[in-house]
C-alpha positions in Angstrom: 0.0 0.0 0.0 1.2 3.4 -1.0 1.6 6.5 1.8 -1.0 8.4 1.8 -0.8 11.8 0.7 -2.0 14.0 3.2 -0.3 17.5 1.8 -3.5 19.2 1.2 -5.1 18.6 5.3 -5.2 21.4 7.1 -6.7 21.8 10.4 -10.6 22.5 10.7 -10.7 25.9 13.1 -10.7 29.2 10.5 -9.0 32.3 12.0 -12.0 34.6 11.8 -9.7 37.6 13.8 -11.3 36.8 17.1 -10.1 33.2 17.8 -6.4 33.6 17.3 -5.3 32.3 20.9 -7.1 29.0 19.9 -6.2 29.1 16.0 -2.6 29.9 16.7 -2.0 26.6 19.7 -4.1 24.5 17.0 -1.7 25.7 13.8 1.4 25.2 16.1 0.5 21.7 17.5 -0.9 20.6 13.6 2.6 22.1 12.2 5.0 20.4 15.0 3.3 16.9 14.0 4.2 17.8 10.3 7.4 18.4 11.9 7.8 21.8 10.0 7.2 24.5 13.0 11.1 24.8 12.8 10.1 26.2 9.6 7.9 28.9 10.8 10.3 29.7 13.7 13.2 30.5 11.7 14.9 27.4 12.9 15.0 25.7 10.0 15.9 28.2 7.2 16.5 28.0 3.7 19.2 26.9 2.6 21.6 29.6 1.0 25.2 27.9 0.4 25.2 27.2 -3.5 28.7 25.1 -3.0 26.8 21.9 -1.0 26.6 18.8 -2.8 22.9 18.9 -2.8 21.5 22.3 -2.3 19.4 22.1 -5.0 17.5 18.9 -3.4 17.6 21.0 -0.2 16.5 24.4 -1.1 13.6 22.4 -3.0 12.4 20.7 0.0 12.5 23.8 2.3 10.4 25.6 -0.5 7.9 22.8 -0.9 7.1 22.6 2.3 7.2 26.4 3.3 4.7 26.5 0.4 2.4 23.7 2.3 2.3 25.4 5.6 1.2 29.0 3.5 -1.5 26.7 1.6 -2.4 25.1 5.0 -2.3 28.6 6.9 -4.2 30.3 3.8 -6.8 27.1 4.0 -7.5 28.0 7.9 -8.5 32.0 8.1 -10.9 33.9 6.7 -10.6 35.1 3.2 -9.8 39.1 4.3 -7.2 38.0 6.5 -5.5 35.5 4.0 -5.6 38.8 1.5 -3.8 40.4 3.4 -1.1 37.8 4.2 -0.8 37.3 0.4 2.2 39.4 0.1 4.3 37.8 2.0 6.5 34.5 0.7 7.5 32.6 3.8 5.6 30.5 6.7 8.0 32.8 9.0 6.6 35.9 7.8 3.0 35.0 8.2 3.9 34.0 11.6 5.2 37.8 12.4 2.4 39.1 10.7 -0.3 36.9 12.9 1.7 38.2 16.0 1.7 41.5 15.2 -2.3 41.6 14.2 -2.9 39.7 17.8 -0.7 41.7 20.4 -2.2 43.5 22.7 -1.7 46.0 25.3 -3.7 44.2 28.3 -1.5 44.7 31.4 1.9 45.8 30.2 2.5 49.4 30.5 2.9 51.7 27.2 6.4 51.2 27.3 6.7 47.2 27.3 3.6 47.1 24.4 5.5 49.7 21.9 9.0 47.0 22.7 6.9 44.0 21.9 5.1 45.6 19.0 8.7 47.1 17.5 10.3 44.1 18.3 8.0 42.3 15.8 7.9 44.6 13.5 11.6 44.8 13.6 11.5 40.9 13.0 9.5 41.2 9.9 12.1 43.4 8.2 14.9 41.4 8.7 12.7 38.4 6.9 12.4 40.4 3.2 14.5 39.9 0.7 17.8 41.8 0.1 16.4 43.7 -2.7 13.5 45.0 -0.8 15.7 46.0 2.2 17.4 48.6 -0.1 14.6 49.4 -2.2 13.3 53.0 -0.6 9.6 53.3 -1.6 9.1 49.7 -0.1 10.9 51.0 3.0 8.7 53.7 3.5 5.5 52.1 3.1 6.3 49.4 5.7 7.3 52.0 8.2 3.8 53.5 7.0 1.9 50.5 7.9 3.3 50.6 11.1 1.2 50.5 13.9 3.1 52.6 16.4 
């Protein structure tokens, strides 16, 4: 009997905005038995070296299955949110994005909610592409969107 092919499950709670507490533990367990949350973490990142033996195996497997966890993320939310994560390319930055959207103030003072909230948004820089980083207008509008 051949392996089943289970690439296109997802898990069955949709991130509707209000649920992300639940969505997010649900996401994270579903991802960690796929054993790609290193993925989404940053701990397992794409391979860059060109001069390993098989890089091009490697860098195809990390894309293929960042590419499942966007289809399985985008399968899981409500079509207004998975607009608006459709400009980004990697599980990692969806991730950012999600935290971002969810933080709020609650109990920490002004001063520890604008840390968290740059901290993110300082994360979500670092994960575009090198020639984004240098590209001015795309700069600016980030620091637009900005929500402090």
């Amino acid at each position: 009997m051949a392996p089943r092919d289970d690439s296109l499950q997802s898990i069955v709670i949709q991130l509707d905005g209000k649920n992300y507490a639940y969505w997010s533990y649900v996401m994270k367990n579903f991802l960690r038995g796929k054993t790609m949350w290193g993925i989404v973490t940053g701990d397992k990142k794409k391979p860059t070296d060109e001069k390993v033996n098989n890089y091009a195996t490697l860098l195809d497997s990390w894309e293929t299955d960042n590419s499942k966890i966007i289809t399985w993320i985008n399968n899981s939310v409500i079509q207004s949110i998975g607009t608006q994560l459709a400009k980004y390319d990697t599980s990692k930055e969806y991730q950012l994005q999600f935290h971002i959207r969810a933080l709020q103030q609650n109990n920490l003072s002004v001063q520890e909610f604008y840390a968290a909230m740059s901290d993110l948004w300082d994360q979500l820089a670092l994960t575009g592409p090198d020639v984004l980083k240098a590209f001015k207008p795309y700069i600016d509008r980030r620091e637009e969107k900005r929500l402090v």
